[in-house]
C-alpha positions in Angstrom: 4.2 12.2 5.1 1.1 10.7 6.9 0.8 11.9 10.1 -1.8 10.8 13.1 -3.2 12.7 16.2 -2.8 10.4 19.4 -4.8 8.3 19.7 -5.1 5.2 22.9 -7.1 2.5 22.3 -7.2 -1.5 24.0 -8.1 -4.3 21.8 -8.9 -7.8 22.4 -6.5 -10.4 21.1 -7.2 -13.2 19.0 -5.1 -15.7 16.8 -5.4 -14.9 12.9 -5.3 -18.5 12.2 -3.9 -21.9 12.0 -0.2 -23.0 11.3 -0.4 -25.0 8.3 3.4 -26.9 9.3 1.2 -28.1 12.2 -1.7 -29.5 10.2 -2.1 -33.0 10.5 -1.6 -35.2 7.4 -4.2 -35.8 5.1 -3.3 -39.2 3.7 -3.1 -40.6 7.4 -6.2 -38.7 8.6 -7.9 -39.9 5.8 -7.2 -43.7 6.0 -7.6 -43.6 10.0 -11.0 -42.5 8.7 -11.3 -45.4 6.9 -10.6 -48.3 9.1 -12.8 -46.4 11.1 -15.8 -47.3 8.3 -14.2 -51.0 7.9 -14.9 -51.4 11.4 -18.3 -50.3 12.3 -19.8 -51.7 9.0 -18.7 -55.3 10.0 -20.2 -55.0 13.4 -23.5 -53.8 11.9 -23.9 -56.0 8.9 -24.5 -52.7 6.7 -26.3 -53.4 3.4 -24.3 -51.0 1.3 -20.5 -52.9 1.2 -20.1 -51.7 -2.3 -21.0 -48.2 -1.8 -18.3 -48.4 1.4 -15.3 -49.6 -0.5 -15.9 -46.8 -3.3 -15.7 -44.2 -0.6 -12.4 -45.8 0.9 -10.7 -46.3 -2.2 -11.5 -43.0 -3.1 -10.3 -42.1 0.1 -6.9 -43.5 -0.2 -6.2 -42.2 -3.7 -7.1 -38.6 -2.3 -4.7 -39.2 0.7 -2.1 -40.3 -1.9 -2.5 -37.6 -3.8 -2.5 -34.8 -1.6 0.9 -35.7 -0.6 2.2 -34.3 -3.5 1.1 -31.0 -3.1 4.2 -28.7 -2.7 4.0 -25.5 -1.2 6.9 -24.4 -2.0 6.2 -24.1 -5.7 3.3 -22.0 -4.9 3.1 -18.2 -5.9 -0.2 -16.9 -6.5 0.6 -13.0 -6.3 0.9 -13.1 -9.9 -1.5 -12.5 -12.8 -4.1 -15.7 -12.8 -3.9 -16.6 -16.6 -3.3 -19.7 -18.4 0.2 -20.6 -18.9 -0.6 -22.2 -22.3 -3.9 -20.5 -23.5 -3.1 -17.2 -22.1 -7.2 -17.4 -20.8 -7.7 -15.8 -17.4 -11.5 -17.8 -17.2 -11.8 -20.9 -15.3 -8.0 -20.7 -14.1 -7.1 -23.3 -12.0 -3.2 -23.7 -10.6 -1.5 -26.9 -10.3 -0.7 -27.1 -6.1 2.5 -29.9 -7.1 4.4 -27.5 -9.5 2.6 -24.1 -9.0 1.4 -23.5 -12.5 -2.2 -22.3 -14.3 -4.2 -24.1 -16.6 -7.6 -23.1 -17.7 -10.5 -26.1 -17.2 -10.7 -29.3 -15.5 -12.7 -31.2 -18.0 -11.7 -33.6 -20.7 -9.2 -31.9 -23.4 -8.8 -29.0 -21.0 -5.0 -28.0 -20.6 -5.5 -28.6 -16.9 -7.0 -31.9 -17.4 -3.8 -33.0 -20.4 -1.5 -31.4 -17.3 -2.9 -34.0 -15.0 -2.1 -37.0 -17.2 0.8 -36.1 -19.2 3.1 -34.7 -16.4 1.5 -36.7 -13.2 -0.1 -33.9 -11.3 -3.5 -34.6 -9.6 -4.4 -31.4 -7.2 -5.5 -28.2 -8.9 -7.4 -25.3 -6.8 -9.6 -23.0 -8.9 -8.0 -19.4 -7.8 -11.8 -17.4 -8.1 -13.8 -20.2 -6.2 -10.9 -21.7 -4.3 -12.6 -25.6 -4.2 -9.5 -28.4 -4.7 -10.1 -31.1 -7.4 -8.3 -34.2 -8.1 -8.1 -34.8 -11.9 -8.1 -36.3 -14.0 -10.9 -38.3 -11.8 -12.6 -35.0 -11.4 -13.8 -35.2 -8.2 -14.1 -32.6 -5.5 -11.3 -32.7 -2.1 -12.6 -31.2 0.9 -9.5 -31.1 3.3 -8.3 -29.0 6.8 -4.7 -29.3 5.8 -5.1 -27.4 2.5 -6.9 -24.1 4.3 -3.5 -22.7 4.5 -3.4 -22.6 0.6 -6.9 -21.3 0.2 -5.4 -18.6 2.8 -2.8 -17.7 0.6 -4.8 -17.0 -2.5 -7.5 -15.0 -1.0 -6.7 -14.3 2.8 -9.3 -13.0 5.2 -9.4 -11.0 8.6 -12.6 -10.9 10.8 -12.7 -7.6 13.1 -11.3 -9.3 16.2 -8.0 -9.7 14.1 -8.1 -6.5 12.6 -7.8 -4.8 16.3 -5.1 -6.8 17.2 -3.1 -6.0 14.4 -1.8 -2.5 16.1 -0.9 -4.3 19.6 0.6 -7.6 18.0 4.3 -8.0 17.8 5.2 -11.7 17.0 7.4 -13.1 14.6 6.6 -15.7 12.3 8.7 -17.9 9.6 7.8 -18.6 5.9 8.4 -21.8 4.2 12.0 -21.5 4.4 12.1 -20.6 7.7 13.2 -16.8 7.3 11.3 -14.9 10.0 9.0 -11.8 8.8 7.0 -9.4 11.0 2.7 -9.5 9.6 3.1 -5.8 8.0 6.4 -5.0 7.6 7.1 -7.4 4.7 9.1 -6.6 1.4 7.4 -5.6 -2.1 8.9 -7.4 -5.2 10.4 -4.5 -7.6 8.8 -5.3 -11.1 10.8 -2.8 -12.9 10.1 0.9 -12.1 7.4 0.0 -9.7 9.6 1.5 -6.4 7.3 5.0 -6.3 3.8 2.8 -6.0 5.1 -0.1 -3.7 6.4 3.2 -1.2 3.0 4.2 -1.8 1.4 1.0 -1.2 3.4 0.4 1.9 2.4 3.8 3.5 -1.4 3.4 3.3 -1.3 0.1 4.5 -0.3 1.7 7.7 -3.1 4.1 7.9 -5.7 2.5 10.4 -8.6 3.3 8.6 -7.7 2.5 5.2 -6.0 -0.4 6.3 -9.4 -1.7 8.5 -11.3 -0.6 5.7 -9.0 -3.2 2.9 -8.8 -5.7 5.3 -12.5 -6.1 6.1 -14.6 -4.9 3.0 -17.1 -7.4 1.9 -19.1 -8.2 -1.4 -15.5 -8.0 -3.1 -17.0 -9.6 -6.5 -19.2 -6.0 -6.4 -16.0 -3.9 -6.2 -13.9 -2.9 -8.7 -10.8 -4.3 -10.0 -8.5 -1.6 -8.6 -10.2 -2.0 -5.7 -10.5 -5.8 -5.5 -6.4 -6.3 -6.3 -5.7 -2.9 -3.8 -7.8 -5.1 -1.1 -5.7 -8.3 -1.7 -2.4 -6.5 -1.7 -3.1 -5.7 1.5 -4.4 -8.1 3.1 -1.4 -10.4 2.0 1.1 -7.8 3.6 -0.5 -8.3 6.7 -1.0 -12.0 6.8 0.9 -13.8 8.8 0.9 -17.3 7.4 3.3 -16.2 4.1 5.0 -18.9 2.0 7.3 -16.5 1.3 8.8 -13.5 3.5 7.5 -11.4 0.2 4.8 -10.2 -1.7 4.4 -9.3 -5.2 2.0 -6.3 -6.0 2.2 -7.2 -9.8 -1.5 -7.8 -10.7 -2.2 -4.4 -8.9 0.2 -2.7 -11.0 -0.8 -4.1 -14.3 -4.3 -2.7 -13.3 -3.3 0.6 -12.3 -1.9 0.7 -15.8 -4.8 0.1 -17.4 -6.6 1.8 -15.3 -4.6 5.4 -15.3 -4.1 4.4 -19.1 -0.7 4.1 -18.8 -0.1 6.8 -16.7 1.4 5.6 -14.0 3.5 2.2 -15.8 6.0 0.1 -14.3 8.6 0.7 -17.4 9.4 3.9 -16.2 10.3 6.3 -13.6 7.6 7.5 -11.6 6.7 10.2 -9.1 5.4 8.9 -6.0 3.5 11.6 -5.0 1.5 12.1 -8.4 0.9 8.4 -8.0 -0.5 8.9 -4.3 -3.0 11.5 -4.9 -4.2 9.6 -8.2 -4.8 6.5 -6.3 -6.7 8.2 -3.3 -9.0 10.3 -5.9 -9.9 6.8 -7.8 -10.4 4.7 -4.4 -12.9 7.3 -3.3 -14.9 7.3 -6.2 -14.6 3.5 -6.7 -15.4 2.9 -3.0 -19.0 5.0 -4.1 -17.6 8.8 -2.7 -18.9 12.2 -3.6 -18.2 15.8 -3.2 -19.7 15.5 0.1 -17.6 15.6 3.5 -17.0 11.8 4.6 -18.7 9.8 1.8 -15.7 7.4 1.7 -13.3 6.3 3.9 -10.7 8.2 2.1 -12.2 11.7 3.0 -13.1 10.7 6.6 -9.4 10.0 6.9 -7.6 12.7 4.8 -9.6 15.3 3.9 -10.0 18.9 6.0 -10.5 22.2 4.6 -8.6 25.6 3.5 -9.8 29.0 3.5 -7.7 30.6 0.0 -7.5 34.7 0.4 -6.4 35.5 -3.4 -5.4 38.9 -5.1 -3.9 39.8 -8.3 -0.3 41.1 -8.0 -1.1 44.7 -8.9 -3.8 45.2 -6.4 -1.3 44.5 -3.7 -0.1 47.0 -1.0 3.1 48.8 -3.1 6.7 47.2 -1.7 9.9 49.9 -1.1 12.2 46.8 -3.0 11.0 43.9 -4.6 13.1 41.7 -1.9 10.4 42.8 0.8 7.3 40.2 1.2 3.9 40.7 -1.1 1.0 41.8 1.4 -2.5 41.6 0.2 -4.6 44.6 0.5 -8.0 43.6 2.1 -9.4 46.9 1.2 -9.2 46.2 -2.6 -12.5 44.6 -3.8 -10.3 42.7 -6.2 -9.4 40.7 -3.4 -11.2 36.7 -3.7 -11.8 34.5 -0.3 -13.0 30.6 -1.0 -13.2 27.4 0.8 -12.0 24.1 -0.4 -11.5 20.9 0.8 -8.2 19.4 0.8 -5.9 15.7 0.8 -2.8 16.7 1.1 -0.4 20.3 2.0 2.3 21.3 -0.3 5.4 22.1 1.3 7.6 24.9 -0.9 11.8 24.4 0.6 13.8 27.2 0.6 15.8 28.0 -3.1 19.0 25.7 -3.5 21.8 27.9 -3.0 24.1 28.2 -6.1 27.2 29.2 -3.8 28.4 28.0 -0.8 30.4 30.6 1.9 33.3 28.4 1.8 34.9 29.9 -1.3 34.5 26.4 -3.1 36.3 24.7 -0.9 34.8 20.9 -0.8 35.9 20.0 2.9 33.2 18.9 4.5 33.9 20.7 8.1 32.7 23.9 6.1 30.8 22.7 3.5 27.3 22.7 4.8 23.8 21.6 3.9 20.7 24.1 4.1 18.3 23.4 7.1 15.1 24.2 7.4 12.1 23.2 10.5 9.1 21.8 9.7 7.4 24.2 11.9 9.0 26.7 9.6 7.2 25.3 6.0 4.1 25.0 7.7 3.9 28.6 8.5 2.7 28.7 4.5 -0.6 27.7 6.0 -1.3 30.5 9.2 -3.1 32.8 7.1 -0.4 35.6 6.9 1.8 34.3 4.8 1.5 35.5 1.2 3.4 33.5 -1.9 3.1 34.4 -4.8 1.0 31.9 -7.4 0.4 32.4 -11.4 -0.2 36.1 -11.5 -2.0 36.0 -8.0 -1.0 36.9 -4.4 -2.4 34.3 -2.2 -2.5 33.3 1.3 -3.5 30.2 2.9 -5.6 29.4 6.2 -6.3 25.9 7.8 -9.7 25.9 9.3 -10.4 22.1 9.5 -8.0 19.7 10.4 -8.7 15.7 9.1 -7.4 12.5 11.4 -4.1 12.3 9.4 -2.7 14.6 7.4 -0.1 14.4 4.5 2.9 16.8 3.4 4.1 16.9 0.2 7.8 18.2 0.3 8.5 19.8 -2.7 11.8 18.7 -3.5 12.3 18.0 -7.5 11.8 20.9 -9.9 13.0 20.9 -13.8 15.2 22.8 -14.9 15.5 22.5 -19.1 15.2 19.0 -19.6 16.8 18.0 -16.4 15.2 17.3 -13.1 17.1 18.6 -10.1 16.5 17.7 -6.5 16.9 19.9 -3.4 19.0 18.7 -0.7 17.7 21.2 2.3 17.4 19.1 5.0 14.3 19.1 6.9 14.2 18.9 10.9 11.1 17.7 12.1 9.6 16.2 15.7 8.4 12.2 15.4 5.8 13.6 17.9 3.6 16.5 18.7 3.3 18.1 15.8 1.6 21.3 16.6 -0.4 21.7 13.5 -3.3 22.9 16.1 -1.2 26.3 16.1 -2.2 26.9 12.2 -5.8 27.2 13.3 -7.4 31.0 13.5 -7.3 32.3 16.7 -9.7 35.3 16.3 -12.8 33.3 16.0 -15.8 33.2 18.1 -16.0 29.8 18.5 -12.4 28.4 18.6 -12.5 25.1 16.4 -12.8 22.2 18.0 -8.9 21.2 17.3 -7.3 24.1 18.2 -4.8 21.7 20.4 -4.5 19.0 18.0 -0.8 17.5 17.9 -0.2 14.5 15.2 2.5 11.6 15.5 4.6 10.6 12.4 3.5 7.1 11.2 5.5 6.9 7.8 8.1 8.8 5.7 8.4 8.4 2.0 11.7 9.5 1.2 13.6 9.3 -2.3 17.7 8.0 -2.4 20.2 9.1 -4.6 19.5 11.2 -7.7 16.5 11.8 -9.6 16.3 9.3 -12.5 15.9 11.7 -16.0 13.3 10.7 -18.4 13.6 9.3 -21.9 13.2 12.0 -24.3 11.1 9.9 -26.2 8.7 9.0 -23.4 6.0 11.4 -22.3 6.4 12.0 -18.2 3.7 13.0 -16.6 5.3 15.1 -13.9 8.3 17.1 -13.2 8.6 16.9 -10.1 8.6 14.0 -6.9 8.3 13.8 -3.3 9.8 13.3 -0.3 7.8 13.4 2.3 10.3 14.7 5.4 14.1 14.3 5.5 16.8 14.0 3.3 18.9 11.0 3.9 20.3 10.6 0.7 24.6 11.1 0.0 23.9 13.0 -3.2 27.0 11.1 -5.2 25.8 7.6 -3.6 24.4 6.9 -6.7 23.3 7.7 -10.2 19.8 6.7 -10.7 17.5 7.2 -7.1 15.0 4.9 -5.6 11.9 5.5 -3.4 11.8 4.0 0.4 9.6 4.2 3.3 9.7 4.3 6.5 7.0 3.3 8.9 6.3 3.1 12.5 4.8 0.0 14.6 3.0 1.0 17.3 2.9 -2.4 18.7 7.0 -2.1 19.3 7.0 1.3 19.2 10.0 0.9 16.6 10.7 2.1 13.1 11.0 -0.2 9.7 12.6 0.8 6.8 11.2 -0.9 3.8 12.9 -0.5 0.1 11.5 -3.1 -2.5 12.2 -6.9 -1.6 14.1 -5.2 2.0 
């Protein structure tokens, strides 16, 4: 649950870029172009006819062509690999029917494409420059910025300001109307827990800026390179299609966590989350050190941990009355560590209800429990007890978002079992300022410091159980603030988010291709 202190800020506006439906067409622009050269060579008496009626038959065959580009075949959010060879060098796609082929020269599957099925406009996806073939000659054309847009789209800062202030609608090929932002993710398989994931940061200003503008991208990383293009595509407003497909990111992320995090599987969105924040930082060149990446200057602030072993504590009348360290004990351990994210513990599940098993739902009731209330964890007095130790926890440094890990899943045998306490929170002013120590000299610096809710992971239905056979790598998953699921709504659960626009001041919830 990513939450933001208030901020106000006034941007300039600018237009991302141009409608390609508006584009003029290439064929005519390019033979206006050329009665244009008829013309003023027969009034000069050029000496180069030849060289003129080259270009203009050139120029015709290019117009002809390039009508036969079809946008609507066009999907380039998928891996860039050869449909015949399998090769992901020197890919180039066919813009008439929207598949790969590696090459352009003679014998190259690209270039037998061209001849055997009648296709004459490819685009190399890592360069982006538009041939003709089998002629082989280079197309430099307005009209076809659109595609180029689509394959590797790009925001200059001006845009990137606007993005928080800008409400407008726009339509896709088909004329089905998407917000810039807000758009679906396809659902490969399992993929639900990293697309919530994705969706969330993409939300987060700084990250998001940070994506949407980072340069030298061939100096990056993969992860980072495919992270950067996942999100520049959910916010660009010129979509072929209302939808976006994170799949290359995903097959990276499996190589990359080897096969930690797959797609074939159930995962746990929250496991997934602080994995992918821990590798952007280090791929984005971060340290140990306080702001090295944007990652830390966004999420990270700091916890002061007050630890003692349980037998060193102050002696309890019954075991039912609350563990109190003993500061006079020199068994007693204080340290200072930085932290991403807060873990929220909900109160037990309650094995009976006061109703005498009666299921009407006038009496049956659902725990409740504030936000304000989990958060207490962190004032500094409360002790919970942790492997052996008594600890206690104290927030001393606050970062510009913060967020909360509910934990709701815990195993039980072999089975996963989800806690349905309901969790009452404010969308606004959230006094986390209040967790702060009050007996210091100087008082910190965001002692008053309320945060907004910008985004809610949440997890419907019930908890999927793993395959025996398979190893999972966590037992337990998130949800970030409410329970909104009906617990019998369905047998296997899936992740949504919800996020906020401050541009309309309204909420989205996004689940998948919704």
């Amino acid at each position: 649950m990513p939450l933001t202190r208030k901020r106000h800020a006034v941007y300039d506006n600018e237009d991302t870029s141009n409608d390609h439906r508006n584009a003029p067409s290439p064929a005519k622009s390019r033979r206006i172009d050329a009665s244009a050269t008829i013309e003023n060579e027969d009034l000069s008496g050029s000496e180069h006819d030849g060289d003129s009626d080259s270009e203009i038959a050139s120029a015709r065959i290019e117009g002809i062509y390039l009508d036969t580009v079809n946008r609507a075949n066009l999907d380039f959010d998928f891996e860039h690999i050869c449909s015949v060879s399998l090769s992901t060098n020197n890919v180039y796609a066919c813009l008439v029917c929207g598949k790969f082929y590696q090459g352009r020269g003679k014998q190259t599957h690209a270039y037998l494409h061209s001849i055997n099925d009648d296709h004459h406009v490819f685009v190399n996806l890592q360069t982006l420059r538009i041939y003709v073939l089998p002629d082989n000659y280079e197309v430099e054309e307005r009209s076809l910025n659109d595609i180029k847009a689509a394959i590797r789209p790009s925001f200059t800062s001006a845009q990137v300001e606007r993005l928080d202030l800008a409400c407008e609608y726009t339509r896709d090929l088909s004329g089905k109307p998407y917000l810039a932002g807000f758009v679906g993710l396809n659902r490969v398989k399992h993929n639900d827990y990293m697309n919530v994931v994705f969706q969330a940061l993409a939300h987060v200003s700084p990250i998001r800026d940070t994506l949407l503008t980072l340069s030298d991208m061939d100096k990056q990383t993969p992860l980072v390179q495919r992270l950067c293009g996942l999100v520049r595509k959910i916010w660009h407003p010129r979509l072929f299609k209302a939808h976006v497909s994170p799949h290359e990111l995903v097959q990276e992320i499996g190589v990359r966590s080897k096969r930690r995090f797959r797609f074939d599987i159930p995962g746990d969105a929250f496991d997934f989350l602080t994995w992918l924040l821990n590798t952007v930082h280090i791929d984005l060149g971060g340290t140990r050190k306080r702001n090295s990446s944007v990652v830390y200057r966004t999420f990270q602030g700091e916890l002061q941990i007050t630890a003692q072993p349980l037998e060193d504590t102050k002696s309890r009348p019954s075991k039912n009355d609350p563990i109190e360290i003993d500061s006079q004990n020199t068994s007693t351990k204080v340290s200072k560590t930085p932290f991403l994210t807060l873990s929220l513990d909900l109160p037990p599940k309650p094995l009976f209800t006061d109703d005498g098993g009666n299921d009407d739902d006038e009496k049956s009731t659902i725990p409740q429990v504030a936000l304000v209330t989990l958060l207490q964890r962190y004032n500094g007095s409360t002790v919970a007890e942790w492997k052996g130790e008594a600890r206690s926890y104290q927030l001393l440094a606050l970062p510009k978002y913060i967020i909360c890990h509910i934990r709701r899943f815990s195993k039980s045998g072999l089975a996963i079992e989800k806690n349905p306490t309901v969790v009452n929170y404010p969308i606004r002013n959230v006094p986390f300022g209040d967790l702060l120590p009050k007996d210091m000299t100087v008082p910190p610096k965001d002692s008053n410091a309320t945060y907004d809710l910008i985004s809610n992971i949440c997890h419907d239905g019930q908890p999927e159980q793993p395959p025996q056979d398979l190893n999972h790598h966590s037992d337990r998953s998130t949800q970030s603030a409410v329970y909104t699921a009906d617990e019998s709504s369905s047998a296997d659960g899936r992740y949504l988010v919800y996020t906020h626009n401050p541009a309309d001041d309204k909420w989205y919830m996004m689940r998948d291709l919704q």
